[in-house]
PDB file of N, CA, C, O and CB in Angstrom:
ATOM      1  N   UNK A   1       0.840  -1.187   0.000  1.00  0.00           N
ATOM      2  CA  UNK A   1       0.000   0.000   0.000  1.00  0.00           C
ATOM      3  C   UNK A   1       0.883   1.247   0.000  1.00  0.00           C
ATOM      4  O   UNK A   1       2.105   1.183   0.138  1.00  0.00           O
ATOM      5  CB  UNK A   1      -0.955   0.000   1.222  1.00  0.00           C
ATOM      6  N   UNK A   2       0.461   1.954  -0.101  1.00  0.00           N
ATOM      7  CA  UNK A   2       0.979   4.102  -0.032  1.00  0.00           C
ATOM      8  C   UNK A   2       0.573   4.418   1.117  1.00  0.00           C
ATOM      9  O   UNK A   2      -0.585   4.120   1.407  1.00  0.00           O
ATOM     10  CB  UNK A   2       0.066   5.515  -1.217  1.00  0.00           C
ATOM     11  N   UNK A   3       1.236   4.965   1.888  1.00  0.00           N
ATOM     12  CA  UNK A   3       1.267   5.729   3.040  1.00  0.00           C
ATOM     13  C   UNK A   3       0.793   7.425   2.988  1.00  0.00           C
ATOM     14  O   UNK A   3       1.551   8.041   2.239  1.00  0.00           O
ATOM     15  CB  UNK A   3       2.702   5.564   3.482  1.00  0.00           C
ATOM     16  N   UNK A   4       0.020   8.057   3.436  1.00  0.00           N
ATOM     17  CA  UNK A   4       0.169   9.253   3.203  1.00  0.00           C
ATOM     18  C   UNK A   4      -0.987  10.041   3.858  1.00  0.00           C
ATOM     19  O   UNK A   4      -2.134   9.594   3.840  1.00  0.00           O
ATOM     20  CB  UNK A   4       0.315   9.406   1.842  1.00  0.00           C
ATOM     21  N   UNK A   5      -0.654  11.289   4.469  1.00  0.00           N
ATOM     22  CA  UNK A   5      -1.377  11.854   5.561  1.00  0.00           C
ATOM     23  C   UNK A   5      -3.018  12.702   5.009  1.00  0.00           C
ATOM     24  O   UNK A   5      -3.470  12.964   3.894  1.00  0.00           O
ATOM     25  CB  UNK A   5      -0.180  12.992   6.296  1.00  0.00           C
ATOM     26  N   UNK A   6      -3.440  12.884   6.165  1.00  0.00           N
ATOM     27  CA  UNK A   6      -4.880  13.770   5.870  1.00  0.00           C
ATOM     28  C   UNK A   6      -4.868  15.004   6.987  1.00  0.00           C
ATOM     29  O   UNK A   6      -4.720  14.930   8.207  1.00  0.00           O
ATOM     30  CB  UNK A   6      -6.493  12.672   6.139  1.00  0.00           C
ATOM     31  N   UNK A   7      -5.001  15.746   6.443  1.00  0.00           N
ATOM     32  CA  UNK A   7      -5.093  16.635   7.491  1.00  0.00           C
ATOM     33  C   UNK A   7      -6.435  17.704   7.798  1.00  0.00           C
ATOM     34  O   UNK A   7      -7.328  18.256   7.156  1.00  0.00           O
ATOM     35  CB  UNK A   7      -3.926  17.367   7.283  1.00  0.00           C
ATOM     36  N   UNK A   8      -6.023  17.621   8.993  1.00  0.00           N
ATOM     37  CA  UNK A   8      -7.452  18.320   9.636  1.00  0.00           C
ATOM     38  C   UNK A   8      -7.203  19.910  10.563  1.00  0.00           C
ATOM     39  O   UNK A   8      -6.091  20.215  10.993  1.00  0.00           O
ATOM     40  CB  UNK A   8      -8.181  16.992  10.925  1.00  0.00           C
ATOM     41  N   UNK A   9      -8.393  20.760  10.744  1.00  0.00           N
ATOM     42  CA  UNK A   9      -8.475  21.550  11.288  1.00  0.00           C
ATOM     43  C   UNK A   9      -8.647  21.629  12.766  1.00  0.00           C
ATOM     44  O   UNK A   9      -8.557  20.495  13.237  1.00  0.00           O
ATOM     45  CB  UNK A   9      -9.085  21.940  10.722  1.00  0.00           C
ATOM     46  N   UNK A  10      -8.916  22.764  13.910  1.00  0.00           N
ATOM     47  CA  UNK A  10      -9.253  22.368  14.865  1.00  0.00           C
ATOM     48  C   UNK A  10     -10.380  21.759  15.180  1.00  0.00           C
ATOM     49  O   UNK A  10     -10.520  21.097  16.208  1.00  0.00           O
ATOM     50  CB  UNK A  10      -9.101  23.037  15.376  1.00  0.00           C
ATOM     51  N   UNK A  11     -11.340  21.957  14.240  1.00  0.00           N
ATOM     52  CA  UNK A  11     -12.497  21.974  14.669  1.00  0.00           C
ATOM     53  C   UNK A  11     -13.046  19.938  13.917  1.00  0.00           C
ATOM     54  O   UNK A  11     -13.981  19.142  14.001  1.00  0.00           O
ATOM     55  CB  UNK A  11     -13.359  23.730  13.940  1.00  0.00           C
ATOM     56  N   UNK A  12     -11.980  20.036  13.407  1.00  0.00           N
ATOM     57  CA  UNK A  12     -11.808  18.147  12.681  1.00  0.00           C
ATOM     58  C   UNK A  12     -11.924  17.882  11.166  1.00  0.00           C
ATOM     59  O   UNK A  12     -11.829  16.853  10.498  1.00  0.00           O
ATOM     60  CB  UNK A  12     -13.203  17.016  13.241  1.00  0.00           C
ATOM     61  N   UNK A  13     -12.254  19.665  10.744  1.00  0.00           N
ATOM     62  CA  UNK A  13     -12.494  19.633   9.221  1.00  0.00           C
ATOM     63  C   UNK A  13     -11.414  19.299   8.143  1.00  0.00           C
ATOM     64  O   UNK A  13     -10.413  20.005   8.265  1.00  0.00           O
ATOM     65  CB  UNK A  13     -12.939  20.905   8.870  1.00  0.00           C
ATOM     66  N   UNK A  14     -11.374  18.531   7.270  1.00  0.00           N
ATOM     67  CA  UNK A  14     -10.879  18.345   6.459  1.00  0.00           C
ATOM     68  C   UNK A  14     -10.034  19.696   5.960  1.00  0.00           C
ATOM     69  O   UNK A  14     -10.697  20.668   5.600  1.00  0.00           O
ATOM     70  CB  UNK A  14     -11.746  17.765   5.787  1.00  0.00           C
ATOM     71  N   UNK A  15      -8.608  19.765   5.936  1.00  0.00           N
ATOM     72  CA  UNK A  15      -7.632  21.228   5.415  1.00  0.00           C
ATOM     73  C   UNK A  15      -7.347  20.627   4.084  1.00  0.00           C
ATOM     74  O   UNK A  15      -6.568  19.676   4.009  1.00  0.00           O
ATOM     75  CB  UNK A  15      -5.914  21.714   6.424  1.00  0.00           C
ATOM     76  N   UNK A  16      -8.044  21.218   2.819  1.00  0.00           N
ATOM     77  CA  UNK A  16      -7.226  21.396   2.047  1.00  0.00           C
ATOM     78  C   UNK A  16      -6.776  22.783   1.239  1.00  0.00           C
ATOM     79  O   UNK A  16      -5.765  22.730   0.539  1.00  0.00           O
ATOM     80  CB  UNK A  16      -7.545  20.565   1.430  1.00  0.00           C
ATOM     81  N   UNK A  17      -7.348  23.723   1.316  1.00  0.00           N
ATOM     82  CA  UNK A  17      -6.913  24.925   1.228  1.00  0.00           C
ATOM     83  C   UNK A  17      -5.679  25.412   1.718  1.00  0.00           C
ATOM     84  O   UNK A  17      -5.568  25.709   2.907  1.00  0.00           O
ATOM     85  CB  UNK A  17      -7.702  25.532   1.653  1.00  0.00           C
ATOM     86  N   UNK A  18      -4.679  25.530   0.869  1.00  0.00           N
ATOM     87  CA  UNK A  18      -3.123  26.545   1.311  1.00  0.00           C
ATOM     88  C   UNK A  18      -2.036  25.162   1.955  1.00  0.00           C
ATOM     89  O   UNK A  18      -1.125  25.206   2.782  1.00  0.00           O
ATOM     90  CB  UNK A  18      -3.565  28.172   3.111  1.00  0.00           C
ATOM     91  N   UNK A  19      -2.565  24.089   1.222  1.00  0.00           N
ATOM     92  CA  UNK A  19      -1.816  23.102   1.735  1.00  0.00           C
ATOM     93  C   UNK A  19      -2.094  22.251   0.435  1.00  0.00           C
ATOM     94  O   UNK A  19      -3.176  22.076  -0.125  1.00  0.00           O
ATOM     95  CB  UNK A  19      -2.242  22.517   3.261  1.00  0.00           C
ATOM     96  N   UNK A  20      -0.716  21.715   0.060  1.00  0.00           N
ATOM     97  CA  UNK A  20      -0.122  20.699  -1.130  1.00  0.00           C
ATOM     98  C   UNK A  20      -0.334  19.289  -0.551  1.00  0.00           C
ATOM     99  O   UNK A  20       0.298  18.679   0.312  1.00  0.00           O
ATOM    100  CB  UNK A  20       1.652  20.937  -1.505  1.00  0.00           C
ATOM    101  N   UNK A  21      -1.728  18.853  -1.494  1.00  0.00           N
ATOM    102  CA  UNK A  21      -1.948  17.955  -0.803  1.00  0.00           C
ATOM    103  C   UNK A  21      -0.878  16.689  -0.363  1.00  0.00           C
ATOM    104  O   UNK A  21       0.238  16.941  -0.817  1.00  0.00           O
ATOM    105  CB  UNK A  21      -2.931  17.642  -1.370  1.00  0.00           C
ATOM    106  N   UNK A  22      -0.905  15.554   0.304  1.00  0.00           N
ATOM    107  CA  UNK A  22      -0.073  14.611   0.696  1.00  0.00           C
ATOM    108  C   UNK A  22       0.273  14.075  -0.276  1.00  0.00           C
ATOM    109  O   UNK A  22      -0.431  13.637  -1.186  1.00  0.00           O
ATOM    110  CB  UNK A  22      -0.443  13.815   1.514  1.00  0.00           C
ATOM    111  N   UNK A  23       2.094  14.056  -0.100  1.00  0.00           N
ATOM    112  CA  UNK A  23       2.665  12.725  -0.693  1.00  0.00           C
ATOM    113  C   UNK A  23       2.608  11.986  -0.620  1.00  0.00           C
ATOM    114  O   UNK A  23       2.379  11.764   0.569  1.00  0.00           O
ATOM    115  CB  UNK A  23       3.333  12.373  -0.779  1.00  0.00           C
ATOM    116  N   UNK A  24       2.683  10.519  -1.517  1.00  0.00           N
ATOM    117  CA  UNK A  24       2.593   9.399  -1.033  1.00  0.00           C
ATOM    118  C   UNK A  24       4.129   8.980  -1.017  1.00  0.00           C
ATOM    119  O   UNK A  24       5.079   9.447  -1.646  1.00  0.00           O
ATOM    120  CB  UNK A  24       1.603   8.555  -1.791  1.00  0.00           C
ATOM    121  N   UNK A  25       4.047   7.830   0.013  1.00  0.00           N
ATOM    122  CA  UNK A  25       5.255   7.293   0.369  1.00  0.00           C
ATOM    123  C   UNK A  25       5.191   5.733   0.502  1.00  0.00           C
ATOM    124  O   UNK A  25       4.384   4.852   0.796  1.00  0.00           O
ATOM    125  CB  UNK A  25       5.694   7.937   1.618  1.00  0.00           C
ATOM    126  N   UNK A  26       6.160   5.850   0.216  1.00  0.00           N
ATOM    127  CA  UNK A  26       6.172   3.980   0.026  1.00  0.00           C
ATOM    128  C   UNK A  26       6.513   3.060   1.624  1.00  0.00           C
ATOM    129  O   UNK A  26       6.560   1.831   1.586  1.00  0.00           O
ATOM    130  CB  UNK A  26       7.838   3.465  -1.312  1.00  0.00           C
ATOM    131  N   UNK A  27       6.723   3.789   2.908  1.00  0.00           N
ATOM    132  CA  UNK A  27       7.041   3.260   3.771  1.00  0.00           C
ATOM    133  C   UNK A  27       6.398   4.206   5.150  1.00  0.00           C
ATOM    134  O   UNK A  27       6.531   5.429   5.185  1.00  0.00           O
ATOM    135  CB  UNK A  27       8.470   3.027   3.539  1.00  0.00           C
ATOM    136  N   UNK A  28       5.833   3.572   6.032  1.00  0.00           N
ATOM    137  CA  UNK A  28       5.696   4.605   7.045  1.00  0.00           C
ATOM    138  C   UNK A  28       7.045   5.672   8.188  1.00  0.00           C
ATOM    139  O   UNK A  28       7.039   6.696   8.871  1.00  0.00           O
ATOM    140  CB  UNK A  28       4.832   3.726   7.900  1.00  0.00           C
ATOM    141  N   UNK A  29       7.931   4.689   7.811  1.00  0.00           N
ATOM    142  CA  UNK A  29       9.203   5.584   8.322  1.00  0.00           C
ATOM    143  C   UNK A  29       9.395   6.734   7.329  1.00  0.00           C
ATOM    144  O   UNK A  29       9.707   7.727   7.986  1.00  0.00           O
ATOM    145  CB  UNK A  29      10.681   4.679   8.397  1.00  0.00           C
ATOM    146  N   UNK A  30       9.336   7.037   5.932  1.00  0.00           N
ATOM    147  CA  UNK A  30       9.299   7.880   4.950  1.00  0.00           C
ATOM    148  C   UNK A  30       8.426   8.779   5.274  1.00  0.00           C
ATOM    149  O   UNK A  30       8.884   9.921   5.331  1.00  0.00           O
ATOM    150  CB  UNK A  30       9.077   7.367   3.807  1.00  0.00           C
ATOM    151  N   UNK A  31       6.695   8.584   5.639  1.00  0.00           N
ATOM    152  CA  UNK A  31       5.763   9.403   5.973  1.00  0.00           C
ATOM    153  C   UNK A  31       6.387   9.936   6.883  1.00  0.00           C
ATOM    154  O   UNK A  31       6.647  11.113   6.632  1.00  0.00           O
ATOM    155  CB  UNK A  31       4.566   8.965   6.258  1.00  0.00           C
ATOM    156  N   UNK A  32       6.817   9.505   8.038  1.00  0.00           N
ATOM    157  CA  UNK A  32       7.197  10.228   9.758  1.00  0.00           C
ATOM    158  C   UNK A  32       7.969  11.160   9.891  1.00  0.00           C
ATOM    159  O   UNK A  32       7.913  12.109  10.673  1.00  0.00           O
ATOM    160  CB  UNK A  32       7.872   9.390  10.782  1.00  0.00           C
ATOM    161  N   UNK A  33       9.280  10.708   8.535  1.00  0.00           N
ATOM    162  CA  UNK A  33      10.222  11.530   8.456  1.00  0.00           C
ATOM    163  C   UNK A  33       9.832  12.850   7.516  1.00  0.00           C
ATOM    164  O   UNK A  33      10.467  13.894   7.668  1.00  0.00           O
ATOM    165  CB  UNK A  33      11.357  10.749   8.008  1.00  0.00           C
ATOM    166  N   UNK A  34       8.860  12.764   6.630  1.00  0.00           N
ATOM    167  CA  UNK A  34       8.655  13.961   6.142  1.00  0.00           C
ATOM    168  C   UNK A  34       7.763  14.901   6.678  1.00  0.00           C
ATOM    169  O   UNK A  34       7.657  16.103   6.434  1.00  0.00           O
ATOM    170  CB  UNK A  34       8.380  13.816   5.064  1.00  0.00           C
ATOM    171  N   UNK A  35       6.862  13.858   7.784  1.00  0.00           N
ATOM    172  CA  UNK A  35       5.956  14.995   8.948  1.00  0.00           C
ATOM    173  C   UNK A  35       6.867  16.127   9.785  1.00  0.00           C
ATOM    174  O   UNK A  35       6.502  17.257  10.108  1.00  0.00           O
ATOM    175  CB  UNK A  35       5.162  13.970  10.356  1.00  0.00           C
ATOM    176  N   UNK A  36       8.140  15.497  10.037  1.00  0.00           N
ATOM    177  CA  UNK A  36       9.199  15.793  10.966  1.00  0.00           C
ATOM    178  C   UNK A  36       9.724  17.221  10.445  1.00  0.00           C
ATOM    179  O   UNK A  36       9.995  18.198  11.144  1.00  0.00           O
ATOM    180  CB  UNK A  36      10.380  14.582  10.985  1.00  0.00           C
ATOM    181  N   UNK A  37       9.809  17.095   8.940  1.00  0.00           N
ATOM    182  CA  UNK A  37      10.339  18.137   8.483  1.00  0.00           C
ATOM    183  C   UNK A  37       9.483  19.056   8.014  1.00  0.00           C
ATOM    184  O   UNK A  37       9.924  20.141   7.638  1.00  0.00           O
ATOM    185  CB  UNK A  37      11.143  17.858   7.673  1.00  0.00           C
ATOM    186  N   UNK A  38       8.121  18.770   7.961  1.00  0.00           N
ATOM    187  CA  UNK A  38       6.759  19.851   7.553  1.00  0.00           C
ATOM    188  C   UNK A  38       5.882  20.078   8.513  1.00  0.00           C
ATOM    189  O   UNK A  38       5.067  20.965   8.257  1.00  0.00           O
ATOM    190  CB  UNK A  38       5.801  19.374   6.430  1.00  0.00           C
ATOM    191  N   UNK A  39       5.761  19.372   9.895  1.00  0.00           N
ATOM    192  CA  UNK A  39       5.163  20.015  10.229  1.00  0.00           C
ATOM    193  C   UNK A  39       4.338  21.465  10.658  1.00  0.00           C
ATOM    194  O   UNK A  39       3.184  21.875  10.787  1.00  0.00           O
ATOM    195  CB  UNK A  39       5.392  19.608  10.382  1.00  0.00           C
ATOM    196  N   UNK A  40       6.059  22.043  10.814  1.00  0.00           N
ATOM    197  CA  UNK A  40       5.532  23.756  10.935  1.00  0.00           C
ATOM    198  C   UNK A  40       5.099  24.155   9.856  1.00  0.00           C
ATOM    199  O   UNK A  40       4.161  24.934  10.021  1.00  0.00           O
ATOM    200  CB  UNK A  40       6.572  24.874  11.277  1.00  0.00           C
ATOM    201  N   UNK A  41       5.461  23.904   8.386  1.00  0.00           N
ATOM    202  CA  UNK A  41       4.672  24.859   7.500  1.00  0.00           C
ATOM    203  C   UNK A  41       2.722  24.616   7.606  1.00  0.00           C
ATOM    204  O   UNK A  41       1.830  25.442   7.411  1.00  0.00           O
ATOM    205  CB  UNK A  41       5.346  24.478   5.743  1.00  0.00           C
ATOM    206  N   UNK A  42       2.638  23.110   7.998  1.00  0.00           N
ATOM    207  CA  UNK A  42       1.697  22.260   7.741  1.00  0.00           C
ATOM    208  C   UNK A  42       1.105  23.766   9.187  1.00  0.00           C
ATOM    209  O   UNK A  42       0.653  24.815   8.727  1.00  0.00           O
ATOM    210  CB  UNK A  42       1.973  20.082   7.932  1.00  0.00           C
ATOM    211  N   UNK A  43       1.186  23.647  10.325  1.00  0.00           N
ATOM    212  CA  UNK A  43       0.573  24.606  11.308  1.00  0.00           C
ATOM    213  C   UNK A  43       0.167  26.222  10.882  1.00  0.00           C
ATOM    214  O   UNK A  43      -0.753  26.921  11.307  1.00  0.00           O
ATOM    215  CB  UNK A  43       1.607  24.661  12.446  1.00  0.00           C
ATOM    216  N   UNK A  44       1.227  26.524   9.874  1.00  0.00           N
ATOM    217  CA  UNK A  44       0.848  27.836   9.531  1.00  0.00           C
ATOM    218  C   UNK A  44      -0.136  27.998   8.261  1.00  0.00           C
ATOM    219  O   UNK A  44      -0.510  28.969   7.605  1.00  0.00           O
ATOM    220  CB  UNK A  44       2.103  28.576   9.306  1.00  0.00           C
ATOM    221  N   UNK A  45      -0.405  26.508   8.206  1.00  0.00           N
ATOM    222  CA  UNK A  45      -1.288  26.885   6.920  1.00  0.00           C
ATOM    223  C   UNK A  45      -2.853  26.443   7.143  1.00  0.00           C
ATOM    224  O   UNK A  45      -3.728  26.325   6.285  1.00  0.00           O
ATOM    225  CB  UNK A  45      -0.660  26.051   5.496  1.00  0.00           C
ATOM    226  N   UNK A  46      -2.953  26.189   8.865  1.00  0.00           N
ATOM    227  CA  UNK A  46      -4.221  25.581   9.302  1.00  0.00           C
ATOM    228  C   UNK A  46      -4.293  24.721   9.827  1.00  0.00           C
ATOM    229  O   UNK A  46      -5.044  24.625  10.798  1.00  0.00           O
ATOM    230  CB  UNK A  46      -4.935  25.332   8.657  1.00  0.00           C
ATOM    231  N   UNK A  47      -3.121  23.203   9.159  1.00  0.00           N
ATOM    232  CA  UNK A  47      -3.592  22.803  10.170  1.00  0.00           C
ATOM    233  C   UNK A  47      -3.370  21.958  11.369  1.00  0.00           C
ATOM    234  O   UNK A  47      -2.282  22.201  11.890  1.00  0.00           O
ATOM    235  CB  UNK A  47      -4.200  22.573   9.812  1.00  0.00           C
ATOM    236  N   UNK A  48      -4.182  20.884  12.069  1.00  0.00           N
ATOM    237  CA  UNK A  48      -3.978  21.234  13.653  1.00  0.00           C
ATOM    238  C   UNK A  48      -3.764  19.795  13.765  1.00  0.00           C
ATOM    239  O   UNK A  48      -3.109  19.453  14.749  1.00  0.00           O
ATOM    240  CB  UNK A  48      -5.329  22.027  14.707  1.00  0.00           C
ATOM    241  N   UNK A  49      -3.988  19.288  13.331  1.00  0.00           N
ATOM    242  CA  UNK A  49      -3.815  17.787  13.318  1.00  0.00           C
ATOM    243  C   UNK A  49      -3.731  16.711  12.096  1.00  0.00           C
ATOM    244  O   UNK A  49      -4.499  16.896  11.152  1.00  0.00           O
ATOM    245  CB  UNK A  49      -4.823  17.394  14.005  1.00  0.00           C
ATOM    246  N   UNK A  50      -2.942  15.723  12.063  1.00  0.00           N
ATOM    247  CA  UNK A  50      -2.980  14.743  11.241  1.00  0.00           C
ATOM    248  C   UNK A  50      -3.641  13.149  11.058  1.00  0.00           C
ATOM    249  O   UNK A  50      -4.256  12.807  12.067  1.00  0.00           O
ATOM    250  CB  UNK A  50      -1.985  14.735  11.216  1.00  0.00           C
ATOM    251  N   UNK A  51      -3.630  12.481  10.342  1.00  0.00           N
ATOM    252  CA  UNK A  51      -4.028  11.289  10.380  1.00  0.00           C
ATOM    253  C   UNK A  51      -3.273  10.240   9.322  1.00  0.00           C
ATOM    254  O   UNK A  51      -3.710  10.387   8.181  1.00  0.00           O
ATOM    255  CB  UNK A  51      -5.420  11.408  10.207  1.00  0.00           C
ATOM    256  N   UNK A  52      -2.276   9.252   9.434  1.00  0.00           N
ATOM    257  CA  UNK A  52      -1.523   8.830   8.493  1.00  0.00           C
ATOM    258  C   UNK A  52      -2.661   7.318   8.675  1.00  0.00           C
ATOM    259  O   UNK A  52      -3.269   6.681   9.536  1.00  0.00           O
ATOM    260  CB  UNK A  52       0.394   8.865   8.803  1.00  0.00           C
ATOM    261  N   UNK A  53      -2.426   7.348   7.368  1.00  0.00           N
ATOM    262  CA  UNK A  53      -3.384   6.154   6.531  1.00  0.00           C
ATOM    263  C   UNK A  53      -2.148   5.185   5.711  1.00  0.00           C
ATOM    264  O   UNK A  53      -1.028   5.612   5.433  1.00  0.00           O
ATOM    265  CB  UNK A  53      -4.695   7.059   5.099  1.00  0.00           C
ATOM    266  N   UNK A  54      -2.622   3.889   5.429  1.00  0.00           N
ATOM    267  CA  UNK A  54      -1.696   2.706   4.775  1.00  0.00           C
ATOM    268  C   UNK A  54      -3.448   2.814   4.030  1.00  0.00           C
ATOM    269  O   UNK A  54      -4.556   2.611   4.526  1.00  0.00           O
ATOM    270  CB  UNK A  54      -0.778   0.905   5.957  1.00  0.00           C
ATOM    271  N   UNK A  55      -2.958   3.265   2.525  1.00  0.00           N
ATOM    272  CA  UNK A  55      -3.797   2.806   1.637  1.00  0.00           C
ATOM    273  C   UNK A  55      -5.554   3.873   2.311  1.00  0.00           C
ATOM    274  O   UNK A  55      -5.781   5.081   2.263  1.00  0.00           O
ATOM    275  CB  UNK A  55      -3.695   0.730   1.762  1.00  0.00           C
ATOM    276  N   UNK A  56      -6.215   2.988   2.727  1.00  0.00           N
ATOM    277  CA  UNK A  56      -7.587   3.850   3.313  1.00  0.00           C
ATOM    278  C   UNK A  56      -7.585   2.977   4.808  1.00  0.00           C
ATOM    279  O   UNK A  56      -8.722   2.853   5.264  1.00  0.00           O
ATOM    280  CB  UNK A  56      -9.417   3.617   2.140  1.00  0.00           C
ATOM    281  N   UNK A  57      -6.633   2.435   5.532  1.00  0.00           N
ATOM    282  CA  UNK A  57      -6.196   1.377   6.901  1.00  0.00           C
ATOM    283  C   UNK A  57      -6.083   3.020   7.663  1.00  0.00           C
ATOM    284  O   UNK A  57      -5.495   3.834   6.952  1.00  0.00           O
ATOM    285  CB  UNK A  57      -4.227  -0.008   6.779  1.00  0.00           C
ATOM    286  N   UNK A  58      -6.518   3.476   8.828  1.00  0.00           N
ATOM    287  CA  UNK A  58      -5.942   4.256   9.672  1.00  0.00           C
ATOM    288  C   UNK A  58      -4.568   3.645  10.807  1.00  0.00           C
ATOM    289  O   UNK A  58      -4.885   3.166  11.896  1.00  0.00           O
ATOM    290  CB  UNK A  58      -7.177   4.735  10.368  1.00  0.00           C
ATOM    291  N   UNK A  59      -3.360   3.721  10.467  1.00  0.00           N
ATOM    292  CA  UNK A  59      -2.823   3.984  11.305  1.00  0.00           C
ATOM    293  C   UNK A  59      -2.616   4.188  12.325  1.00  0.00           C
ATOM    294  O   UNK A  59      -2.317   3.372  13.196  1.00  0.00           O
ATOM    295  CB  UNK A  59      -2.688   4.241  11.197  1.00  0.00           C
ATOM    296  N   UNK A  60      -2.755   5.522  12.430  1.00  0.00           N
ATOM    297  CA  UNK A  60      -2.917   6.693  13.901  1.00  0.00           C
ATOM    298  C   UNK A  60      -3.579   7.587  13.243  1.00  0.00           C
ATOM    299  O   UNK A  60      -3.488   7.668  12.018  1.00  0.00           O
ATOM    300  CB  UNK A  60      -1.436   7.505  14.724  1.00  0.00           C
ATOM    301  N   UNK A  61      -4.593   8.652  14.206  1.00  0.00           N
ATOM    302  CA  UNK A  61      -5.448   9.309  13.797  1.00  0.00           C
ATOM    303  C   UNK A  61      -5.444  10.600  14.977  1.00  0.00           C
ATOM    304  O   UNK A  61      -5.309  10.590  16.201  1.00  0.00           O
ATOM    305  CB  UNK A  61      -6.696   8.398  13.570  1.00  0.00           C
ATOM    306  N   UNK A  62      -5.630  11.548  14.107  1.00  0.00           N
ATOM    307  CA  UNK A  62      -5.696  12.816  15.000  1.00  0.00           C
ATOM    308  C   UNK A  62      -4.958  13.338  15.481  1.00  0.00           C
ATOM    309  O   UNK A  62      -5.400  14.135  16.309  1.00  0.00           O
ATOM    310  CB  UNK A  62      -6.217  12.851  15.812  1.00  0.00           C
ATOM    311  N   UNK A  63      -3.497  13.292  15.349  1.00  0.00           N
ATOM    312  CA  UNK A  63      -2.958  13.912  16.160  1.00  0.00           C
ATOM    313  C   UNK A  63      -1.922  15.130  16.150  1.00  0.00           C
ATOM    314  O   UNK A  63      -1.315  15.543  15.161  1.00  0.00           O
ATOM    315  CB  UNK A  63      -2.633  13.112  16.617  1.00  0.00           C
ATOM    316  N   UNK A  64      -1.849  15.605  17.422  1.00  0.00           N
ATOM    317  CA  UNK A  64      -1.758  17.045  16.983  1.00  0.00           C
ATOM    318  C   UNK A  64      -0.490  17.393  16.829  1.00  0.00           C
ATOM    319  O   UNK A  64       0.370  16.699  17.370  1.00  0.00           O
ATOM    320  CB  UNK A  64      -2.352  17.991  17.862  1.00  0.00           C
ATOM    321  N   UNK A  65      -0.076  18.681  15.963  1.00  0.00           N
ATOM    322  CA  UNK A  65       1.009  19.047  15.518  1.00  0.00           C
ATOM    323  C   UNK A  65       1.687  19.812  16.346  1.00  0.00           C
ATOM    324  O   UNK A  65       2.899  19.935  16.172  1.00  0.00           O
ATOM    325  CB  UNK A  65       0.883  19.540  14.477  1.00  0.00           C
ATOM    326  N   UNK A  66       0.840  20.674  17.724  1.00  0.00           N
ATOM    327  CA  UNK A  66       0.920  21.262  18.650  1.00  0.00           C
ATOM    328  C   UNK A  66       1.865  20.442  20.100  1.00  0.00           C
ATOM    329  O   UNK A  66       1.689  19.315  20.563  1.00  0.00           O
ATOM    330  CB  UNK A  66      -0.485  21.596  18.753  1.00  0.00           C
ATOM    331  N   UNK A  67       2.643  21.278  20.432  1.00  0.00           N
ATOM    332  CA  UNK A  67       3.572  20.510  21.588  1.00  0.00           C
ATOM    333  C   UNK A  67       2.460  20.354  22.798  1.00  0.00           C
ATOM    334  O   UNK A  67       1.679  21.305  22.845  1.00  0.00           O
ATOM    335  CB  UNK A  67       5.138  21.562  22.172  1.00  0.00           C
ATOM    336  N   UNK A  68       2.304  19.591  23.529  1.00  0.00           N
ATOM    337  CA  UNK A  68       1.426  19.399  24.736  1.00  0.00           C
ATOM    338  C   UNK A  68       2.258  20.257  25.914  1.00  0.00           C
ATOM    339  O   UNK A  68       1.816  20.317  27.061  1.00  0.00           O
ATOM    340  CB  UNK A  68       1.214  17.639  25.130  1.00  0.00           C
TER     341      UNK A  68
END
């Protein structure tokens, strides 16, 4: 399968406005590592949380880009 994120607003809405939608990646260490390096643009452009998917499989879901 392709690996590749969805992203959401605060409020849980779907962001795709001012954001290039997701790459796909052939490995989930590939996805993690390119969250690692986008997250901040990904925050200044809306949004607040992610969800990495294998194919349409959830992964992990929701979570935030924000430091606790």
């Amino acid at each position: 399968m392709t690996w590749h994120w969805r992203y959401e607003n605060a409020n849980g809405g779907i962001v795709t406005e001012g954001v290039t939608p997701s790459d796909t990646f052939p490995s989930q260490a590939d996805a993690e590592s390119w969250l690692g390096e986008s997250w901040r643009e990904l925050l200044e452009s809306g949004v607040e949380k992610v969800t990495l998917l294998d194919g349409d499989r959830v992964e992990y879901e929701k979570m935030s880009l924000r430091s606790e």
